[in-house]
Backbone as a printed PyTorch tensor [residue, N CA C, xyz], in Angstrom:
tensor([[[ -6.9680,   2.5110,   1.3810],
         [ -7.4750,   2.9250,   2.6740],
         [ -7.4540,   1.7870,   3.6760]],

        [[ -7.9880,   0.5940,   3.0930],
         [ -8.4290,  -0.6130,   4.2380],
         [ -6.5130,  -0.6490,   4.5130]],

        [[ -5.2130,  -0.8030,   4.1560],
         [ -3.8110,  -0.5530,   3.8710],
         [ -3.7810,   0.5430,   5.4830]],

        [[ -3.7010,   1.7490,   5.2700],
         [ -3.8610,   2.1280,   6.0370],
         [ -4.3890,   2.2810,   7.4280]],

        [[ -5.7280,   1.5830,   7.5830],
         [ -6.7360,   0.8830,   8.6830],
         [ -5.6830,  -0.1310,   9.3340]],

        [[ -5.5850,  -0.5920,   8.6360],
         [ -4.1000,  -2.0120,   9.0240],
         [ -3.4810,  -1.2690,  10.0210]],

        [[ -2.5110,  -0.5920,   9.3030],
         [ -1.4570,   0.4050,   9.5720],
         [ -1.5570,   0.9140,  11.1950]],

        [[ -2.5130,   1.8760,  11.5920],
         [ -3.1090,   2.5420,  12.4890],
         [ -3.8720,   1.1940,  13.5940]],

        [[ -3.8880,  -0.0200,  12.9330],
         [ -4.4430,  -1.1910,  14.0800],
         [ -2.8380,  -1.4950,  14.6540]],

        [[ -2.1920,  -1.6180,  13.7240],
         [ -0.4800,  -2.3770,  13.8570],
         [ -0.9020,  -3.7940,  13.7270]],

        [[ -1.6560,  -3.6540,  12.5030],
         [ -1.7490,  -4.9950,  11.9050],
         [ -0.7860,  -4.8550,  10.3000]],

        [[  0.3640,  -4.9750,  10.6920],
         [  1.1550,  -5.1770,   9.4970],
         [  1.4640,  -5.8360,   8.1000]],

        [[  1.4950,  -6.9290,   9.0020],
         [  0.9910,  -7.8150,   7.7330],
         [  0.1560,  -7.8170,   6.8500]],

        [[ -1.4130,  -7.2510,   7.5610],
         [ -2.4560,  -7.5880,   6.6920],
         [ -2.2790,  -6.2200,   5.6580]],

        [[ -2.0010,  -4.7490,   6.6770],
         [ -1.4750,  -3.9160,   5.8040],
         [ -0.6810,  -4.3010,   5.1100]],

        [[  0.1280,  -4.5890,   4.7350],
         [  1.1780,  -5.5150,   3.3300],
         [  0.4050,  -5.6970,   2.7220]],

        [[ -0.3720,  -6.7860,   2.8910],
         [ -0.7980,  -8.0140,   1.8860],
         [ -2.4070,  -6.6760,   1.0720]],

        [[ -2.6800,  -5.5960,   1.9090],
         [ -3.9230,  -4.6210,   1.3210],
         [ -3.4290,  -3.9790,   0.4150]],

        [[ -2.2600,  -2.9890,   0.2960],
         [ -1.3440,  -2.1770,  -0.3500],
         [ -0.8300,  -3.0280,  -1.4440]],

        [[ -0.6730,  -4.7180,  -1.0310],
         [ -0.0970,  -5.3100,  -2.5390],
         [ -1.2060,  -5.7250,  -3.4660]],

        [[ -2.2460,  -5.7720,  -3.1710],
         [ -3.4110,  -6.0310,  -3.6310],
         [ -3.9530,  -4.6310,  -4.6810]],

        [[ -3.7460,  -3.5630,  -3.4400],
         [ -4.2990,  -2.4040,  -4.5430],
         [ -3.0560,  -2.1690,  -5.5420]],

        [[ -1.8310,  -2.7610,  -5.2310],
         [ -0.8320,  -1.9980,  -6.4350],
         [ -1.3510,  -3.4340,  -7.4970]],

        [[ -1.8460,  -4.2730,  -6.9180],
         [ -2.3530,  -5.0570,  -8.5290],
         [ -3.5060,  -4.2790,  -9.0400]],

        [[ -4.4380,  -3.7340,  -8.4470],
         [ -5.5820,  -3.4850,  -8.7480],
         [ -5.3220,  -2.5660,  -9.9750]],

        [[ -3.9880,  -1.5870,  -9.3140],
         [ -3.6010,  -0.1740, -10.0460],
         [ -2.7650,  -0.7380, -11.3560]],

        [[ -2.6430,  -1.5700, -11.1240],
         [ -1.5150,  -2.2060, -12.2980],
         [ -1.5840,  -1.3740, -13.7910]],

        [[ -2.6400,  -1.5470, -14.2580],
         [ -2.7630,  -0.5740, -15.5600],
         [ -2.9590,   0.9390, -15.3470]],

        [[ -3.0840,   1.2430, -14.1540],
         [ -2.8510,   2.7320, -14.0470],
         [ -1.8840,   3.5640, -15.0380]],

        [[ -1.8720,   4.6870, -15.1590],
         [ -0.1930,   5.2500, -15.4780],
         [  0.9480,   5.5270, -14.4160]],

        [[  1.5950,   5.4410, -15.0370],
         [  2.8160,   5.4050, -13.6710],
         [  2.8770,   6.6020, -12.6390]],

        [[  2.2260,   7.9870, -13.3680],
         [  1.8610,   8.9720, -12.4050],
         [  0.8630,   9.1700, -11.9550]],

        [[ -0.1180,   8.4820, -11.8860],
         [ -1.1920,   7.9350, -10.9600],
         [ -0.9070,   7.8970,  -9.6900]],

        [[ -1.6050,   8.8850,  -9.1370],
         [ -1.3030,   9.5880,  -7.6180],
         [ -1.4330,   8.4000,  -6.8140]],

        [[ -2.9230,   7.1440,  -7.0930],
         [ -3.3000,   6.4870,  -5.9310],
         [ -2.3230,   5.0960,  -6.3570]],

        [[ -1.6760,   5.0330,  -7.5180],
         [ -0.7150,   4.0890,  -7.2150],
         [  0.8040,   4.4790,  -6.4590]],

        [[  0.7080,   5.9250,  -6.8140],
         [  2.1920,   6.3710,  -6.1280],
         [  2.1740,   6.4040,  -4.6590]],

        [[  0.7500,   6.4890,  -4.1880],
         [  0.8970,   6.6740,  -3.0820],
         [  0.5270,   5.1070,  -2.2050]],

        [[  0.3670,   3.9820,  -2.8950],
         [  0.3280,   2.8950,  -2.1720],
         [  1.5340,   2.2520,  -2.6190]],

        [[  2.8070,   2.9400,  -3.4440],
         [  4.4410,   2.4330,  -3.2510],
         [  4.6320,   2.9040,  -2.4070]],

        [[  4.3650,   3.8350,  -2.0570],
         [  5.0070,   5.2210,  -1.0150],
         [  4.8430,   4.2090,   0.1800]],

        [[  3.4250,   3.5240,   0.6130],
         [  3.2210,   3.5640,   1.5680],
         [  3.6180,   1.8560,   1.4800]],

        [[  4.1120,   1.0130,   0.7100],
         [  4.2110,  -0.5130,   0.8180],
         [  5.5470,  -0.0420,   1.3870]],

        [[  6.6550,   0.6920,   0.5510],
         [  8.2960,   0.8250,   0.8940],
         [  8.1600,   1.3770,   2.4880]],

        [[  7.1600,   2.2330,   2.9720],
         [  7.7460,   2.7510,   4.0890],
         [  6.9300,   1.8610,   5.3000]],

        [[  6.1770,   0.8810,   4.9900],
         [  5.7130,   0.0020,   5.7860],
         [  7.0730,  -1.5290,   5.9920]],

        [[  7.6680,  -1.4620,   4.5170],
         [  8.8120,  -2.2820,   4.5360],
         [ 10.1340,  -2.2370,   5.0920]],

        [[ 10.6410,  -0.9520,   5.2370],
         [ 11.8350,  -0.4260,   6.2390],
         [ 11.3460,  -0.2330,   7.7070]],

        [[ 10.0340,  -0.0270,   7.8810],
         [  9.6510,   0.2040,   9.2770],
         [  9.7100,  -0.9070,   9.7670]],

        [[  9.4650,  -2.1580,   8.9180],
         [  9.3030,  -3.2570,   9.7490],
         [  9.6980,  -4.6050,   9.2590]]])
C-alpha cells in the first residue's frame, strides 16, 4: 500500500524501493500469493513506466 501512496504522490523512487521491500517481506510466500503477485505486477509496471 505505502508502494502505491508513492505511486499516486509521483514519488517513484521511493515507490520502488516500498514494493522491493514488500517482495522481500513476501519472500517465503507461495508463488501464487495474490499480495506478492500483485507487488511484481506493480514493481514491472512502475519499471517500464519509468
Amino acid at each position: 500500500r505505502l508502494g502505491n501512496a508513492y505511486t499516486v504522490l509521483g514519488e517513484t523512487d521511493l515507490a520502488v524501493s516500498a514494493l522491493e521491500q514488500a517482495q522481500k517481506l513476501l519472500a517465503n510466500a507461495p508463488t501464487d500469493d495474490p499480495r506478492l503477485q500483485g507487488v511484481k505486477r506493480a514493481l514491472e509496471d512502475l519499471k517500464t513506466k519509468f
